[in-house]
C-alpha positions in Angstrom: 66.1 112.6 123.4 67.3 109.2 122.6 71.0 108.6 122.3 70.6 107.0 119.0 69.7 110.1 116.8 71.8 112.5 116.1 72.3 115.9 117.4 73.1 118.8 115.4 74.0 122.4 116.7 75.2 125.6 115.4 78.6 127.6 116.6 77.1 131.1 117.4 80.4 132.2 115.6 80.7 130.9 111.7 77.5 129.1 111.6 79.3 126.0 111.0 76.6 122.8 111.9 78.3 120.1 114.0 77.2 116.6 114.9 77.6 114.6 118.1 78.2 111.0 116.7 79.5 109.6 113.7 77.8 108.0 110.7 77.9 104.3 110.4 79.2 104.5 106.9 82.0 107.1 108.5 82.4 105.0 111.5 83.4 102.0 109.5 86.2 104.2 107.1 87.1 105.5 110.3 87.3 102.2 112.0 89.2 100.5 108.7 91.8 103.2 108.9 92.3 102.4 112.2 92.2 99.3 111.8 94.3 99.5 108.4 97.3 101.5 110.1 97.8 98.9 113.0 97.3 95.8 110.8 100.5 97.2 109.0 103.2 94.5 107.7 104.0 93.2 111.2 100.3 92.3 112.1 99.8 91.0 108.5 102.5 88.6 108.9 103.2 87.5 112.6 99.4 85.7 113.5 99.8 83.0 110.3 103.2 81.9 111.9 101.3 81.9 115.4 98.6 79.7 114.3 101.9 77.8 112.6 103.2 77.4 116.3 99.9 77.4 117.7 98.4 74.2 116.2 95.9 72.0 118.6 96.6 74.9 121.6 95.3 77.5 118.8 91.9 78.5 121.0 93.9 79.4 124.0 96.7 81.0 122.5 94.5 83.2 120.8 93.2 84.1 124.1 97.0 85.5 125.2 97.4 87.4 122.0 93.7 89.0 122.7 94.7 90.3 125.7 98.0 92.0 124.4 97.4 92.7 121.1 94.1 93.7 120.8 93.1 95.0 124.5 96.3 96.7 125.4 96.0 98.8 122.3 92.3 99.8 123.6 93.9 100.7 126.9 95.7 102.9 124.9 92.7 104.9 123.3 91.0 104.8 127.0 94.1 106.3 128.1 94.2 109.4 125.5 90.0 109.7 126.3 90.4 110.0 130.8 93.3 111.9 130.2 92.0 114.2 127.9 95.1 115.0 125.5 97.6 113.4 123.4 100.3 110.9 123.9 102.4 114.0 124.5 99.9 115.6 126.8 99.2 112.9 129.4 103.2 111.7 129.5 104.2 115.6 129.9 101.7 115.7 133.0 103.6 113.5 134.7 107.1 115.1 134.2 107.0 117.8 131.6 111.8 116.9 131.3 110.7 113.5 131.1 107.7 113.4 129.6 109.4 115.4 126.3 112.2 112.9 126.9 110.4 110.1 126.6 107.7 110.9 123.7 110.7 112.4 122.1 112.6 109.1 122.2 109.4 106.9 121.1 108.1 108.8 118.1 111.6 109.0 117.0 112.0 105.1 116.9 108.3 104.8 115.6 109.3 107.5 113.0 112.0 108.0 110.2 114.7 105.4 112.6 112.5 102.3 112.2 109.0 101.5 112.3 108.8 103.5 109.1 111.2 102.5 107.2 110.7 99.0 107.9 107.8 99.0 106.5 108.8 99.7 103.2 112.2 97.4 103.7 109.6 94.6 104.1 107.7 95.5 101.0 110.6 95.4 99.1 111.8 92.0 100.4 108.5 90.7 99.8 109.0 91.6 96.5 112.7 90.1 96.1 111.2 86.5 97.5 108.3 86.7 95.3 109.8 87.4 92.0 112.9 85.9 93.0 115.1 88.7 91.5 118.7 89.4 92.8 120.6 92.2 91.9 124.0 93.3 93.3 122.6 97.0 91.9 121.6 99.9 94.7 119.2 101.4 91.4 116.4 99.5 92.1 115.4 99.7 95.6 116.2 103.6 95.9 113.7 103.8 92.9 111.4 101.5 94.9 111.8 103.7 98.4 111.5 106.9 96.4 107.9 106.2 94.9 107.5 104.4 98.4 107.4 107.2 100.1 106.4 109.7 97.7 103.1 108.3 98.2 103.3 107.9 102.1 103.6 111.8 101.3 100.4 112.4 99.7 98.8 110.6 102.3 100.2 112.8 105.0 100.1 116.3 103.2 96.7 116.6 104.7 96.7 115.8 108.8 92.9 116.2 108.8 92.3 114.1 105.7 94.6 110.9 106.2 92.4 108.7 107.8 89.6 109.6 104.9 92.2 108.9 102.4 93.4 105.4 104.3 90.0 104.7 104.9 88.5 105.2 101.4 91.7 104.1 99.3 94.2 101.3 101.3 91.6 99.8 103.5 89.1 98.5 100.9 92.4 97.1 98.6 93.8 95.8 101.8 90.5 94.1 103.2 89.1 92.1 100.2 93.0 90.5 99.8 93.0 89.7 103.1 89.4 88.2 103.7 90.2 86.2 100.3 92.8 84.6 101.8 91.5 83.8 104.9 88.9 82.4 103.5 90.3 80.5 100.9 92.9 78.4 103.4 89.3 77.7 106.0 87.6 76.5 102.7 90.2 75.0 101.0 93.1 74.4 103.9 96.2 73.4 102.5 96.0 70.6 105.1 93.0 69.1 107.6 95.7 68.5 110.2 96.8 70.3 112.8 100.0 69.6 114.7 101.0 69.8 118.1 102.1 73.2 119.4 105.7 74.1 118.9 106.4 75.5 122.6 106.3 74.0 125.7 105.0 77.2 128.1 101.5 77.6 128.7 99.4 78.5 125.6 97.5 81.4 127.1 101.4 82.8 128.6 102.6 82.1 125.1 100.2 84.2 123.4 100.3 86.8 125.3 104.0 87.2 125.0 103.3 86.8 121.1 100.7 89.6 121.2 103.0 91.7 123.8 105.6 91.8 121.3 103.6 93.7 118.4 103.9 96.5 120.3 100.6 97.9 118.9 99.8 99.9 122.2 102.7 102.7 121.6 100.9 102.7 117.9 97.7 103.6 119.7 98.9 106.6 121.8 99.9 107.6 118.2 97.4 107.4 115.8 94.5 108.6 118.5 95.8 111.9 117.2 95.9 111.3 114.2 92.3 109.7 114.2 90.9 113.1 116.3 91.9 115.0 113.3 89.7 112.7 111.2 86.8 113.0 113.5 86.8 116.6 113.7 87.2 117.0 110.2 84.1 114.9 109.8 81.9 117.8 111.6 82.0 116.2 115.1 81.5 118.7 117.7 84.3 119.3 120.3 82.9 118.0 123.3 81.9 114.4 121.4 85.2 113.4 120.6 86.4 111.5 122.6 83.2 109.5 122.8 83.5 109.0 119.2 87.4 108.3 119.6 86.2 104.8 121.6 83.6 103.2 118.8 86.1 104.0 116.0 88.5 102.4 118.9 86.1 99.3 118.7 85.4 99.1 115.3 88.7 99.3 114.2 90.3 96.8 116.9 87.5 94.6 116.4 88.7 93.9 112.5 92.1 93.6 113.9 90.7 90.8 116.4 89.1 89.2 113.9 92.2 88.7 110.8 94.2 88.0 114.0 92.3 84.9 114.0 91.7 84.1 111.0 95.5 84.1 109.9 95.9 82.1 112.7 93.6 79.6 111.7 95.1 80.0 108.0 98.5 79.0 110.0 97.3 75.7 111.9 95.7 75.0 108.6 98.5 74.6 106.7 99.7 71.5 109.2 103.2 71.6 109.5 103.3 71.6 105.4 105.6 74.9 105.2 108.7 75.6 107.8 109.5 79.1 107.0 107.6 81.8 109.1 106.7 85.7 108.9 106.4 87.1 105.1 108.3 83.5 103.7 105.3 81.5 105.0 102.6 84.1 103.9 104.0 83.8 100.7 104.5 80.5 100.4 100.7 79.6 101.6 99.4 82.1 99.2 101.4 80.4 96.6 99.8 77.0 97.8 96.0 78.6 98.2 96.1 80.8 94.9 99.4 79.7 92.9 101.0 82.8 91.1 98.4 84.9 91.2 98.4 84.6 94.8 101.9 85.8 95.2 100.9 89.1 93.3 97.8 89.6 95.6 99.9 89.0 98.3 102.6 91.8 97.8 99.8 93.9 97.2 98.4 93.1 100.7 101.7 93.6 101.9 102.4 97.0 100.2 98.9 98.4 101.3 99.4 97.5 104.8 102.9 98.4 105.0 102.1 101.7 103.5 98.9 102.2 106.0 101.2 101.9 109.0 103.8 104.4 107.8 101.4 106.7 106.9 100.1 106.5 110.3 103.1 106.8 111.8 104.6 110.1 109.4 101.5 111.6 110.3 101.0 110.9 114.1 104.7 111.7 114.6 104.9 115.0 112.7 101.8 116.4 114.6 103.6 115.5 118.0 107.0 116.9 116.8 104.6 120.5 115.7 103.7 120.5 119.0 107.3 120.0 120.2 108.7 122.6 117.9 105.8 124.9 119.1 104.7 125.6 115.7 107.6 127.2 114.8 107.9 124.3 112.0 105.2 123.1 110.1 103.4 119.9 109.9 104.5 119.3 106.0 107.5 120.3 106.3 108.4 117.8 109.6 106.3 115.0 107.5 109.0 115.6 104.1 111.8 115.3 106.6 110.4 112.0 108.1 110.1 110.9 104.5 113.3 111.5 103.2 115.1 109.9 106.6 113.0 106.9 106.4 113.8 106.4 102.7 117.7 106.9 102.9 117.5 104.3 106.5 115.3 102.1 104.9 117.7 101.0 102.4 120.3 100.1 104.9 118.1 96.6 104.4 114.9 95.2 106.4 117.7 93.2 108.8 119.9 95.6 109.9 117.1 97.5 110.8 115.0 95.2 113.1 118.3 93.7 114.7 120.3 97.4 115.6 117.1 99.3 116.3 114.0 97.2 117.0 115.0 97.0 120.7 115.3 100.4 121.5 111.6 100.1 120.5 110.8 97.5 123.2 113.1 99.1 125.9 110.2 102.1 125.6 107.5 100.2 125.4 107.0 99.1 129.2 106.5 102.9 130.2 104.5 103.6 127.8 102.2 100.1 128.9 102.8 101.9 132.5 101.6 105.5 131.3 98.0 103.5 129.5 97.2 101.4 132.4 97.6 104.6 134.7 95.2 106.6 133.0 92.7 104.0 132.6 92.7 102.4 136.2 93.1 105.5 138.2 89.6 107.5 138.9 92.0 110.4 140.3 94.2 110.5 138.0 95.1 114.1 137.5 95.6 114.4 141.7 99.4 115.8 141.7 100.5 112.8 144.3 99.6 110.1 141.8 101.1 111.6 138.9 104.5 112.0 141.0 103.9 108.2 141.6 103.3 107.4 137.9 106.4 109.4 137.0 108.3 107.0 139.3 106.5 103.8 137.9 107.4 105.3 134.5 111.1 106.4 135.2 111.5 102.4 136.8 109.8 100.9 133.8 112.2 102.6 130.9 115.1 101.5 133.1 114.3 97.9 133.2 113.4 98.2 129.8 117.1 99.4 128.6 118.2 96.8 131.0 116.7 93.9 129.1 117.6 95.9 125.6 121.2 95.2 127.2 120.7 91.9 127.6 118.7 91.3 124.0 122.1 93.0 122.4 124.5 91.0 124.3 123.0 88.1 122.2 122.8 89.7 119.0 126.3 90.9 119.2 127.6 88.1 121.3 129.3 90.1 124.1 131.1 89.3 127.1 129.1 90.2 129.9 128.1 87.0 132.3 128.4 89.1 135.4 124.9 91.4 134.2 123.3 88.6 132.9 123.4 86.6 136.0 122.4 89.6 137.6 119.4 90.5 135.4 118.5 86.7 134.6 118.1 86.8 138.5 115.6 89.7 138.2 111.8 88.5 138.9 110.1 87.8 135.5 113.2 88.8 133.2 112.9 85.7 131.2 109.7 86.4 130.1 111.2 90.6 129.7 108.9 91.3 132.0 110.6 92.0 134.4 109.4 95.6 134.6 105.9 94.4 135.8 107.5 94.1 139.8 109.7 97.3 139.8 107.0 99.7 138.3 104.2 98.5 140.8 107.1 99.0 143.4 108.2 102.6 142.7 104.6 103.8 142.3 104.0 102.4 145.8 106.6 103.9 147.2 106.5 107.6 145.9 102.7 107.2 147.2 103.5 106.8 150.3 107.0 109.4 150.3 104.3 112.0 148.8 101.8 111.7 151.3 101.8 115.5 151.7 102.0 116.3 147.8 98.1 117.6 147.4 96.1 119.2 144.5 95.8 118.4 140.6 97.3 119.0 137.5 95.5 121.0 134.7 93.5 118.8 132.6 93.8 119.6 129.1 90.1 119.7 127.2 90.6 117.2 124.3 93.7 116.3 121.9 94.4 119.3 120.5 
């Protein structure tokens, strides 16, 4: 039977019907929540300064920031698919201490301690810069993170309906603003000029250092839950999920690829006219491109995509901490918590959270890059010796990732430690933070040759469950 119809069958118990593949209409929701939850305020705002930078070198930094932003984050869904569970499934293989550990530590720092709530500390800035308004008053940003997130919780109530509901409501708000824009500034570019690029390092290096930075591939290990719960709630049978996991994978990272290059273009477009970047130079080109009215469809770009991330991120969060807590607390009741935290820390203020948490963010994020790339790569991967030797690689990555947190904090706070950074500036690739890269490729190579005699495999778990 050909591969392109589609295949229906019957449970002998219940007599409910289930497909193998995905409609296109429900592939394309799918695939614009997706798409919608990683796009967030962070990847709304950071390719329009990159084209900014980018200028004449735009083509080949985009190539960089492809390969980070948009193919690491695909590893990431791979990784969930060959290794057949969740982000908390295929870490826990490798060390169920550490694995808990680790997960425990991300999806805290994705949840209620920053990704979260800095999504809705953007909004609200965005806002501020837009309107101009200052107030010395508290009122009016608690009544702002309130609503905020009394919404994020509707979203979330549901885990099998969120990406329907992101799908069906944000995404179609969020992607006619968005194509507007870009549109407008290729039409109608605020300038025909573009400048010279404003780094001197490779192009391709630079973008991929951009693109590295989004961090989108810790998202991904995320929100493939998340997006599992969608597709079985669309009827798709068990054994098909993962299969369908990938095109909504590709549909969804395909959009992303795509406004990832058209912001950029909307950047080198504007010529050098505007030297502000992030949300002050989206706003100010929108101002440019549509005057006034562009502001307003602006912030609510902004809010839409800010609000698409954290509900990813409640929700992908809260089903991991069920998990965790064994059931013994309930999905709502975890995402009301992560709510209410992220609310009372977002209005600590957009700066204080990026500068005093953001880095605990990227300390995990080189294990986690480890834990992807292991799962896709490996054909054996569930053999006991290589997941020993992936715990290793993990275990070196998070410890030269805290290292170069260290070193990020000694410059935000200005302390007096010259000794470890001559030490870790001497580390290969630190400059770049990568210096991760050498000591993870190291440890696994050694614990595969210290567990030669370590034999048989680890049970495979069926799909995300």
């Amino acid at each position: 039977m050909s591969i392109y119809l589609v295949v229906f069958y019957v449970l002998s118990e219940g007599g409910v019907v289930l497909r193998e593949k995905l409609g296109v209409k429900e592939l394309f929701i799918m695939g614009g929540a997706l798409f919608s939850m990683h796009f967030g305020a962070s990847c709304m705002l950071y390719p329009v300064t990159w084209g900014k930078n980018a200028g004449t070198s735009l083509p080949l930094v985009y190539i960089g920031i492809f390969l980070s932003g948009i193919m690491l984050p695909f590893l990431g869904y791979i990784a969930l698919v060959k290794g057949k569970g969740n982000f908390l499934d295929i870490t826990r293989r490798a060390s169920p201490k550490f694995g808990i550990l680790f997960v425990a530590i991300t999806i805290l720092v994705l949840g209620p301690i920053y990704v979260v709530p800095r999504m809705s500390a953007a909004s609200w800035s965005a806002i501020l810069q837009l309107t101009g308004w200052k107030t010395s008053s508290s009122v009016p940003i608690v009544v702002f993170s309130i609503i905020y997130y009394v919404i994020t919780y509707w979203f979330v109530s549901s885990s099998g309906k969120v990406v329907d509901r992101v799908g069906k409501i944000l995404f179609p708000v969020l992607i006619v603003i968005v194509i507007a824009i870009i549109v407008k500034s290729i039409v109608k570019p605020v300038s025909t000029m573009w400048t010279a690029p404003a780094f001197t390092e490779n192009p391709v290096v630079y973008g991929f250092l951009q693109g590295y930075a989004t961090g989108d591939l810790q998202c991904a290990l995320m929100f493939g839950l998340v997006v599992v719960q969608g597709i079985r709630n669309a009827g798709i049978s068990e054994n098909a999920v993962n299969k369908n996991l990938i095109k909504v994978g590709i549909v969804g990272l395909g959009m992303l690829a795509l406004t990832h290059l058209g912001h950029m273009i909307a950047g080198a477009n504007l010529g050098g006219t505007i030297n502000l970047t992030l949300s002050a130079l989206y706003t100010e080109m929108v101002l440019k491109l549509f005057g006034r009215a562009g502001g307003i469809f602006f912030n609510v770009a902004l809010v839409a995509a800010a609000l698409t991330t954290a509900i990813g991120c409640v929700s992908s969060t809260a089903e991991i901490w069920e998990k965790l807590f064994k059931g013994n607390v309930s999905y709502k009741l975890i995402c009301a918590v992560s709510c209410v935290l992220s609310c009372v820390v977002s209005i600590a203020g957009l700066d204080t959270i990026v500068t005093v948490v953001g880095p605990i963010l990227d300390a995990c994020y080189p294990a986690a890059i480890v834990l992807a790339v292991y799962y896709c790569i490996d054909k054996s991967c569930f053999q006991r010796r290589r997941l020993l030797s992936l715990r290793s690689a993990m275990v070196a990555a998070l410890v030269l990732g805290f290292m170069n947190m260290y070193h990020v904090y000694i410059g935000i706070f200005s302390l007096n430690s010259p000794a470890y950074e001559k030490f870790y500036l001497s580390l290969p690739l630190a400059k770049y933070s990568l210096a991760w890269i050498p000591f993870s490729i190291a440890a696994f190579i050694v614990t595969w040759i210290l567990a030669r005699n370590v034999s048989g495999e680890a049970k495979a778990e069926s799909v995300i469950e």
